[in-house]
Each structure stands twice: as structure tokens, then as C-alpha cells.
Backbone as numpy.savetxt, mean C-alpha at the origin, in Angstrom:
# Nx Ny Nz CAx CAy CAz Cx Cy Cz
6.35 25.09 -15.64 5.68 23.80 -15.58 4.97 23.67 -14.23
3.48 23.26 -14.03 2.54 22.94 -12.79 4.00 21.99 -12.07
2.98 22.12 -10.36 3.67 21.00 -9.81 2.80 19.93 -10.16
3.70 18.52 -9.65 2.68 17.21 -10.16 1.95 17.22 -8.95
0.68 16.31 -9.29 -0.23 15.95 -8.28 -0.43 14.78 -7.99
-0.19 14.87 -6.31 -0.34 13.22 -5.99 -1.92 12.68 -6.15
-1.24 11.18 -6.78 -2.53 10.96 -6.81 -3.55 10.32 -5.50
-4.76 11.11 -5.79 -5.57 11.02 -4.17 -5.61 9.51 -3.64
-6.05 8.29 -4.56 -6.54 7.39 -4.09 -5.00 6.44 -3.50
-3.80 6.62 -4.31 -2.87 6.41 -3.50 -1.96 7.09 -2.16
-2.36 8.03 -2.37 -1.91 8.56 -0.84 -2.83 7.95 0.04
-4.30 7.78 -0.21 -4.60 6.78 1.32 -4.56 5.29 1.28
-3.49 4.57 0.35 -3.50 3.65 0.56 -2.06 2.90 0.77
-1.11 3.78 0.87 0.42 3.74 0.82 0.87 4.55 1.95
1.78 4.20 2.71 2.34 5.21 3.31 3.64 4.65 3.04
4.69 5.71 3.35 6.54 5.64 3.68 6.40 5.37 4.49
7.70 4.45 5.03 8.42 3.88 6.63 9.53 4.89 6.56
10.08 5.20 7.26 10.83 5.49 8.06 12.34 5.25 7.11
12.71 3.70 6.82 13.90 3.48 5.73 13.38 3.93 4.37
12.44 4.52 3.95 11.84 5.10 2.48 11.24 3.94 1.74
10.59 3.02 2.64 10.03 1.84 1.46 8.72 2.31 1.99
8.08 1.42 0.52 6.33 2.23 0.73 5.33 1.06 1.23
4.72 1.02 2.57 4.04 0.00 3.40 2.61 0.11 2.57
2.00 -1.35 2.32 0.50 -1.04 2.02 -0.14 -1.95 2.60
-2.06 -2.26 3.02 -2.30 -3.32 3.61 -2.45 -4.53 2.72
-3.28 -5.60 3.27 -3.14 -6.38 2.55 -4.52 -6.63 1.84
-4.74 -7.62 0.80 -5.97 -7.56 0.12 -6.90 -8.83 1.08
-8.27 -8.87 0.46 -8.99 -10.21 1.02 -9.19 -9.87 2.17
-9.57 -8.53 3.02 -10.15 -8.55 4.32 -11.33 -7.51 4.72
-11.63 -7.63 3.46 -13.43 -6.45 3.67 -14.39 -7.12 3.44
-14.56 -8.32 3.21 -15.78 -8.94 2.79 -15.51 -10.25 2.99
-16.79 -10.66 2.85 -16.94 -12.27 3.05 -16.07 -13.06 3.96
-15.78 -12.77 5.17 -14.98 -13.24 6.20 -15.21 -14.40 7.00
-16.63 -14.93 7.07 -17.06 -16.21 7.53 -16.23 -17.48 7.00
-16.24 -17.41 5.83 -15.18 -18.73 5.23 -14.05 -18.40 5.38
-13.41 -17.43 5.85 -11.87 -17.25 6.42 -11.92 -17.80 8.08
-10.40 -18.50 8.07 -9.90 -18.61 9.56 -9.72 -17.61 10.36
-9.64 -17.78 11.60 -9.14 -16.74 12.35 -7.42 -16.46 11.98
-6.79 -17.45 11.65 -5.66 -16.66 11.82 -5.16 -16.25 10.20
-6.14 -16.87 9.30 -5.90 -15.86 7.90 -6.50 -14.94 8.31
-6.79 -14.30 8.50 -7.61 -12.87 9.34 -6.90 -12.23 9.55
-6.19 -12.72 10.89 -5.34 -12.16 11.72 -4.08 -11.97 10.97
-2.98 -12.89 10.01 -2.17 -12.29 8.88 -2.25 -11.74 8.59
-3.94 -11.19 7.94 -3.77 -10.20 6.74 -4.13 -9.07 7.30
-4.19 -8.91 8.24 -4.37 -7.69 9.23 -2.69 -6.98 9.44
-1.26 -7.31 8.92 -0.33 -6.70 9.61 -0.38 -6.34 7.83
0.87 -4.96 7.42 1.13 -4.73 6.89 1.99 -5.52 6.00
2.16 -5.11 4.87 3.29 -5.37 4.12 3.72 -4.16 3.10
5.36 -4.82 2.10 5.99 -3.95 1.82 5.83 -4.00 0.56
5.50 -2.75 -0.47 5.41 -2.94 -2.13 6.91 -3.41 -2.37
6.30 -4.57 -3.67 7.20 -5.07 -4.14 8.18 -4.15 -5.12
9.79 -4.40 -5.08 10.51 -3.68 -6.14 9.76 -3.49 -7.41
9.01 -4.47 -8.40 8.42 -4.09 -9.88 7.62 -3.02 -9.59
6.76 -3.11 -8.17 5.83 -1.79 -8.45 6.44 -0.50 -7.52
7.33 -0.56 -7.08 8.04 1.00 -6.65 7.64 1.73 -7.32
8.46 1.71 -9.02 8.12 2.57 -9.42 6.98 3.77 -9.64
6.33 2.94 -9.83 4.59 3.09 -10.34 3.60 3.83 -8.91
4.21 3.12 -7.78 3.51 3.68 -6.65 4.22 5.04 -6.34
6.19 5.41 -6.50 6.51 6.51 -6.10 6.12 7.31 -7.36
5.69 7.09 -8.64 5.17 8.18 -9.07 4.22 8.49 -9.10
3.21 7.65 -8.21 1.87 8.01 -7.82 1.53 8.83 -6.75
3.02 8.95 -5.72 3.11 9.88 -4.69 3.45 10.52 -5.03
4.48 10.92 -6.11 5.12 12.43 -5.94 6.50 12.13 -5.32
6.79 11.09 -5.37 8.63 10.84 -3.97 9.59 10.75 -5.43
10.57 10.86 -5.33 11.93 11.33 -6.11 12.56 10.10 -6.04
12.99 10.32 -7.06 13.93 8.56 -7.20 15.19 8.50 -6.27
């Protein structure tokens, strides 16, 4: 049997931490930024953590082992 292949567009948009949870950024900060505040800006600028429903779906989009 092939090995599996990660898929490309999620490996650059996921990474692992360190405790094995998968960090992604956040949405709403490539466009149209004039009608945003500075500090909704500045929120959505730190990371966050995929939620438990989509673990799944993202570690089999990497290739990571249950």
C-alpha cells in the first residue's frame, strides 16, 4: 500500500504545538480592513486552537496518527 499524502494546502495552514494540538490563524484579516477596529485587527492577528469536531479531519489531512 502507497504512503498517504499530506495534503498540501493544509500543511501551510496548520501547524502542531508542542502538547500535539493543531494551531491555525484566524479568518477576516486579508481584506477589507478599513471598517475593522484596530483592536479587532489586532485579536485576530494571535493564533488559535482547532476545535475537537474538526481534529479529526485536520489530523487526517496531515498525516498525524491518532
Amino acid at each position: 500500500m502507497p504512503k498517504m499524502k499530506t495534503n498540501s494546502s493544509a500543511k501551510k495552514r496548520f501547524s502542531l504545538t508542542g502538547t500535539g494540538k493543531i494551531a491555525r490563524k484566524n479568518a477576516y484579516k486579508s481584506h477589507i480592513l478599513t471598517k475593522k477596529s484596530t483592536k479587532r485587527k489586532r485579536n485576530l492577528t494571535t493564533t488559535s486552537m482547532v476545535n475537537d469536531a474538526d481534529m479529526g479531519n485536520v489530523k487526517r489531512m496531515l498525516c498525524i496518527g491518532k
